[in-house]
Structures are given as C-alpha cells and as structure tokens.
C-alpha positions in Angstrom: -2.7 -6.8 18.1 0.2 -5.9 16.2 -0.1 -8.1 13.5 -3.5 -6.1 12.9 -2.2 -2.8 13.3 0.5 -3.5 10.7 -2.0 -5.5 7.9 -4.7 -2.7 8.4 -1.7 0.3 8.0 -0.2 -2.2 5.4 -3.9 -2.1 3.7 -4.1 1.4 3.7 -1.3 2.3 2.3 -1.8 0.2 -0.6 -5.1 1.4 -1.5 -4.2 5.2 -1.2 -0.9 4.1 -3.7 -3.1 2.1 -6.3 -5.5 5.1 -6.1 -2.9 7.8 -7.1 -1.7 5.8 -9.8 -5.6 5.1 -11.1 -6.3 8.7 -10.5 -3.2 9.9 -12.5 -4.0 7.3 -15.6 -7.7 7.5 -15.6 -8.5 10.8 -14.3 -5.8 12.9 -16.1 -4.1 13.8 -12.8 -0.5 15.6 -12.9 2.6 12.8 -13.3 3.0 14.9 -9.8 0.4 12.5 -8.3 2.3 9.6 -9.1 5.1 10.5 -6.4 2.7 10.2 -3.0 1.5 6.9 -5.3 5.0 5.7 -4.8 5.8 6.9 -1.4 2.9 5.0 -0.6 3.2 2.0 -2.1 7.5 2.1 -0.6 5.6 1.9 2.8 3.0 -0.5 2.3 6.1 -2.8 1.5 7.8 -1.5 4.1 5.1 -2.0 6.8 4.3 -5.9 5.3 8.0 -6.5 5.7 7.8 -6.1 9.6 4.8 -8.7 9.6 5.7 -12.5 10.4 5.8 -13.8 6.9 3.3 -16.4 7.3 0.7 -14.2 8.2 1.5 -11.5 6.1 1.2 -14.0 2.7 -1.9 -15.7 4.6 -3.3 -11.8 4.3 -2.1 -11.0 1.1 -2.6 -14.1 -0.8 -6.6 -14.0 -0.3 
C-alpha cells in the first residue's frame, strides 16, 4: 500500500510540474510559474527515490 501511495503522489507531482512549465511556455504564464514547476518536479524525484527501485523503474519505464 505504500508503494501505491508513493507512485500515485510520485504521479502527481509530475504532472502538476510538467504543467507549470507547459503553461509558462505555451500559455504565456509569468517565469514566476516556473518556480512551483520545479518545486514540484524536486518532489516527484524525491518521492520516486523512496520507492524500491525495481518497482519504481517497472512504473516509470511504461
């Protein structure tokens, strides 16, 4: 349970990070938006770190 909790946090936080950074390039956002881009993407790293490695590149690699 968590190995699920951390992939689905994981997940989120990537999204929300790739979405700032799309948002700021496509959208004409502030270069402010890029810093809760980064923050975010920091923890998605952060939170795949403290998975077991062979399920976290199983997860990420599809």
């Amino acid at each position: 349970m968590r190995v699920a909790l951390l992939h689905a946090a994981a997940a989120l936080a990537e999204i929300a990070g790739c979405f700032d950074f799309w948002s700021w390039l496509r959208l004409d956002r502030p270069a402010l938006w890029l810093a809760p881009g980064m923050a975010s993407l920091a923890l998605f790293v952060g939170l795949l770190a403290f998975s077991p490695a062979a399920q976290g590149g199983r997860a990420y690699a599809a």
